[in-house]
Each structure stands twice: as structure tokens, then as C-alpha cells.
C-alpha positions as CSV (number, residue, x, y, z in Angstrom):
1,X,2.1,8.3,11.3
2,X,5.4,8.5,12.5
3,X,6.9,4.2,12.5
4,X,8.2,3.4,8.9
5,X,6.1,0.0,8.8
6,X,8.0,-1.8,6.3
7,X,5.9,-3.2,3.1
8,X,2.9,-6.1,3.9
9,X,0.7,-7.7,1.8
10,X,-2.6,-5.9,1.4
11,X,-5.6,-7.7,3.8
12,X,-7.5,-7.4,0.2
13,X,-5.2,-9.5,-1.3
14,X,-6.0,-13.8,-1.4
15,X,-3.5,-16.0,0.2
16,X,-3.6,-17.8,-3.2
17,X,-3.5,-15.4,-5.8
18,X,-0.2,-13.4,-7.1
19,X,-2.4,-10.9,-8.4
20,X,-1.1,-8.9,-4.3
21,X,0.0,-5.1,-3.7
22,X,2.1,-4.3,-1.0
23,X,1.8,-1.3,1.4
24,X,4.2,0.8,3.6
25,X,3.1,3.5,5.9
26,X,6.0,5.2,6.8
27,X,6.0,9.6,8.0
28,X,3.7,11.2,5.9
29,X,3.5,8.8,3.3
30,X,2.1,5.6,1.7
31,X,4.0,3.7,-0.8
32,X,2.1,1.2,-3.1
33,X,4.0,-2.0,-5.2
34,X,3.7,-4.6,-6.7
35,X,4.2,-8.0,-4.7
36,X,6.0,-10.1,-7.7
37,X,8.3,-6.6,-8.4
38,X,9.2,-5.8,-5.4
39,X,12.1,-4.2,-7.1
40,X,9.5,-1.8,-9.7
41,X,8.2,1.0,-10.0
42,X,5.9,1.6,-6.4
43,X,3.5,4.7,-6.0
44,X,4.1,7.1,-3.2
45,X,0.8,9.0,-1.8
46,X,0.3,11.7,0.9
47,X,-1.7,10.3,3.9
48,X,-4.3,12.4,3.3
49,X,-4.3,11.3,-0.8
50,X,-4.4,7.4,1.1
51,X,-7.1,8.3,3.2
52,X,-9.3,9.8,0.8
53,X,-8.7,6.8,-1.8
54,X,-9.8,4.3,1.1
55,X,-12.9,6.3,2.1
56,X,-13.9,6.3,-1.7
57,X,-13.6,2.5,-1.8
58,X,-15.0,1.4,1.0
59,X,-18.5,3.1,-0.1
């Protein structure tokens, strides 16, 4: 993936809760934060790390 998406709300996340992550595919990564620290600390995963965490999840 080459187009830095900027960060969204995960489509796991309720509309209603604050309990939300945030995502951003950008080249050859996937960062991962916190939607009420948008500001702290955010983990930063290979696409192939992302995809292999999805495909583990969605069993």
C-alpha cells in the first residue's frame, strides 16, 4: 500500500463507546493508537505483521 491514509476509527469500534483504536495504513506500514491519546504512544506493524494479526482474529 502506497496512500498514507491518515488515522480512522476502527469498523470494530461502537459509535458510543471511548473504549476506540485508530488505524493508518500508510507504505509498508500500520500504525495502531489510541482514540482518546491521539497524542501517545501508537504501535507501528509491517503489513505483513497486520495481515497475519487480522487472519488470526477473524477465525
Amino acid at each position: 500500500m502506497n496512500r498514507d491514509t491518515g488515522w480512522f476509527k476502527s469498523s470494530r469500534s461502537a459509535a458510543s463507546s471511548d473504549a476506540c483504536v485508530e488505524v493508518r495504513f500508510a507504505a509498508g506500514a500500520v500504525g495502531v493508537r489510541d482514540s482518546k491519546n491521539a497524542t501517545g504512544p501508537r504501535f507501528e506493524f509491517t503489513t505483513r505483521a497486520w495481515r497475519s494479526f487480522l487472519a488470526a482474529t477473524n477465525r
